[in-house]
C-alpha positions in Angstrom: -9.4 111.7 41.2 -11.5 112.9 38.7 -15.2 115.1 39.5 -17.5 112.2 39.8 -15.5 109.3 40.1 -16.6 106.7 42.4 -14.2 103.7 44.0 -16.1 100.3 44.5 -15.4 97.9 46.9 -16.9 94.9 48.4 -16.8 93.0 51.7 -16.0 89.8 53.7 -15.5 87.9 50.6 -18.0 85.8 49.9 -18.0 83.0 47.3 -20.8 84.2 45.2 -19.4 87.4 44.4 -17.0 84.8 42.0 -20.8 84.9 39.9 -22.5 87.7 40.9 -19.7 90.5 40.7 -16.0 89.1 39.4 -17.5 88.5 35.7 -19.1 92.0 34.7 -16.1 94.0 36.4 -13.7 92.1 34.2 -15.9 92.2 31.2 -16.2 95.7 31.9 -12.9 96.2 33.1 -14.6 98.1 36.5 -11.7 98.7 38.8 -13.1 96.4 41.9 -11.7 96.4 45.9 -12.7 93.2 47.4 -11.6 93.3 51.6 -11.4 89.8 52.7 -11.8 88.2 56.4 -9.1 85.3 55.8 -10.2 82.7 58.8 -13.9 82.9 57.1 -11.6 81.8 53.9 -9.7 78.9 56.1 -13.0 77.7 57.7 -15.4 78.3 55.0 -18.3 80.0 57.0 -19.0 83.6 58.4 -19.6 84.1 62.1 -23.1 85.3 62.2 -24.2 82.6 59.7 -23.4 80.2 63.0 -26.2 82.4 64.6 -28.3 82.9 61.4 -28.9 78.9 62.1 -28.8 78.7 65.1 -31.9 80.7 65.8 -33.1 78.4 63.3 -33.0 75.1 64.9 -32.7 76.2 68.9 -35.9 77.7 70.9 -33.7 80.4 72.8 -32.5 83.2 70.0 -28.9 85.5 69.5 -29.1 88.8 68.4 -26.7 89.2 65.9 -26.7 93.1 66.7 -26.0 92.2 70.2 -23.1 90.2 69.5 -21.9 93.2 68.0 -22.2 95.2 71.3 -20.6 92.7 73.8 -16.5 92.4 73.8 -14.7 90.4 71.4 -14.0 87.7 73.7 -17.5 87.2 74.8 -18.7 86.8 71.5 -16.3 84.4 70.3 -17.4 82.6 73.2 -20.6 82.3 72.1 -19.8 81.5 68.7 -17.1 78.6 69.6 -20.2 77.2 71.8 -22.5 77.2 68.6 -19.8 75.7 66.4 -20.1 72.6 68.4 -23.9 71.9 67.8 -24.0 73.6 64.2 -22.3 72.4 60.8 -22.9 74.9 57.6 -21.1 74.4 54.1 -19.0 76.7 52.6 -20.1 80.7 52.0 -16.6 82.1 52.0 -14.3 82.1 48.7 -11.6 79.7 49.1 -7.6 80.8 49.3 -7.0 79.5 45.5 -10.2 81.7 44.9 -8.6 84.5 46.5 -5.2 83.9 45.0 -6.8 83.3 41.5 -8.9 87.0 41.5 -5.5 88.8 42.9 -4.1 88.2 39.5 -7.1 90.0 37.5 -5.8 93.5 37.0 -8.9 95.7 38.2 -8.8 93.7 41.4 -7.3 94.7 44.4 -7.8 92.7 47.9 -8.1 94.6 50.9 -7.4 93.2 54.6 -10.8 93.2 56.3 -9.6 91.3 59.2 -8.8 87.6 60.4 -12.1 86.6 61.7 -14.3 90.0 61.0 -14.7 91.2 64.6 -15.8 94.7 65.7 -12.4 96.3 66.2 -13.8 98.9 68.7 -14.7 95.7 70.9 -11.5 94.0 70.6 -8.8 94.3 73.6 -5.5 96.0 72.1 -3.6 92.5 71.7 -6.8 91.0 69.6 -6.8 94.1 67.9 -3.4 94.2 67.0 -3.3 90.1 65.8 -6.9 90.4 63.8 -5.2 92.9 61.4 -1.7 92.2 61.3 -2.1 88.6 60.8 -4.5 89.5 58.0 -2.1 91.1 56.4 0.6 88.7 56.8 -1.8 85.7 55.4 -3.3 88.1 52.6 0.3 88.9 51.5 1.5 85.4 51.7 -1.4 84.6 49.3 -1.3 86.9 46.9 2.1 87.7 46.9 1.6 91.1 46.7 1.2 94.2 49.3 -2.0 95.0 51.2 -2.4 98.9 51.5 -6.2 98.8 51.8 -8.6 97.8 55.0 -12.2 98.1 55.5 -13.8 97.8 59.3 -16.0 94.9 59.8 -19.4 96.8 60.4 -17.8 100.2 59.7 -17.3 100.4 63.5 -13.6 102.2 64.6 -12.4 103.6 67.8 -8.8 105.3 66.5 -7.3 102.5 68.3 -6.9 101.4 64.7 -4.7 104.2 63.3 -1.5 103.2 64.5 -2.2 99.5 63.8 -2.5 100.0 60.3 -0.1 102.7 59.8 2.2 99.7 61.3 1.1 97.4 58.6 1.7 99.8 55.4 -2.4 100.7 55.5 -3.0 103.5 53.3 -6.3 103.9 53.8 -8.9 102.5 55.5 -12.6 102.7 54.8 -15.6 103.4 56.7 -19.7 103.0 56.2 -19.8 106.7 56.9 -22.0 107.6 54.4 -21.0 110.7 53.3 -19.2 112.1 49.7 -16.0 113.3 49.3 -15.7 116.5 48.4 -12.0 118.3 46.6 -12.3 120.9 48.9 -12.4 119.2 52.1 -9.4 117.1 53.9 -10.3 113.2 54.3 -8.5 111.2 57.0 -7.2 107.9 55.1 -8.4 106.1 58.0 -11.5 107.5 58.1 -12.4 107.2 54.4 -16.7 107.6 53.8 -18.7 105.0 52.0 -22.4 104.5 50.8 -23.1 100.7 51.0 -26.0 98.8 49.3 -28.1 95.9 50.4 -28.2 92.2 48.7 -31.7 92.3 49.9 -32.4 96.2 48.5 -34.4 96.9 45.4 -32.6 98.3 42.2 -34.1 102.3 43.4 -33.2 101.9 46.8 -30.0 100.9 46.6 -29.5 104.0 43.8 -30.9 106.2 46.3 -28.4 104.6 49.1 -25.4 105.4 46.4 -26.3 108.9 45.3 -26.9 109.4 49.3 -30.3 110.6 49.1 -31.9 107.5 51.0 -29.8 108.5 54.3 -31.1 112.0 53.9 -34.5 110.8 53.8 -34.1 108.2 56.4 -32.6 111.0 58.7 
């Protein structure tokens, strides 16, 4: 890789990056990593959009963040039980959006999970299905390989590794935000990245890639 080169990626796979991102990367022929949850693309919506309206329209509230603490198991719980009382339109590309981008040649699709779970609260077997059968579906899509995964929330506990080594996963990426320097040794599975808001200002997220707001904030 060249001094200063960066690697751009994006996550979950939502259905406005087909507007928002897809058209200047082609017209500027920006090499582009999308990682893509596939039940989100089966089912249309995200999980924490359930909550997002939930809190909305119910007097007792979910903390998203605290779904993100419990286990796996306990959280789809909660979101199956929302499901029931809550109907959202569609957020997530679709599969012949998915399949369509693939064929772009500055875009690569990256597993990012079936149904975007924090890995590190997953039991081994959930674990083991939520990337594996991401991979499976991804590859069935696109009809290419998947040698590229991002963890939902940047959350890992090493249980990973041998997962994706299992699956042909090259590397796996982080929100460690942190550069990569020449001179020092990177674990693929451990790759760093700087992340920007939807929400952020043009000069904060500049200061979020160049990694001076983390400095700051720290």
């Amino acid at each position: 890789m060249k001094k200063g080169a960066v690697c751009i990626t994006v996550d979950d796979g939502k259905r406005d990056n087909l507007d928002n991102i897809i058209p200047l990367v082609n017209k500027l022929n920006i090499p582009l990593t999308i990682f893509i949850s596939t039940e989100p693309v089966n089912n249309g919506v995200f999980w924490w959009s359930y909550v997002n309206k939930y809190n909305t329209v119910s007097e007792s509230k979910i903390s998203i963040e605290k779904c993100k603490t419990i286990s796996n198991t306990n959280r789809v719980n909660i979101i199956n039980e929302i499901k029931t009382k809550i109907k959202l339109t569609r957020e997530a590309m679709t599969k012949e959006d998915v399949i369509r981008i693939s064929k772009f040649s500055n875009i690569t699709i990256g597993n990012h999970t079936v149904n975007h779970p924090i890995t590190k609260r997953c039991n081994i077997e959930e674990l083991k299905y939520e990337i594996t059968e991401a991979s499976n579906v991804l590859k069935s899509w696109i009809s290419d390989d998947v040698n590229f995964f991002a963890y939902p929330n940047g959350d890992f506990d090493e249980r990973e590794t041998s997962i994706l080594e299992e699956n042909k996963i090259d590397l796996a990426f982080t929100t460690a935000p942190k550069h990569i320097n020449s001179s020092e040794r990177i674990n693929h599975f451990q790759v760093p990245r700087f992340c920007v808001n939807d929400s952020g200002s043009f000069s904060e997220n500049i200061c979020k890639m160049t990694g001076v707001w983390q400095k700051i904030i720290k």
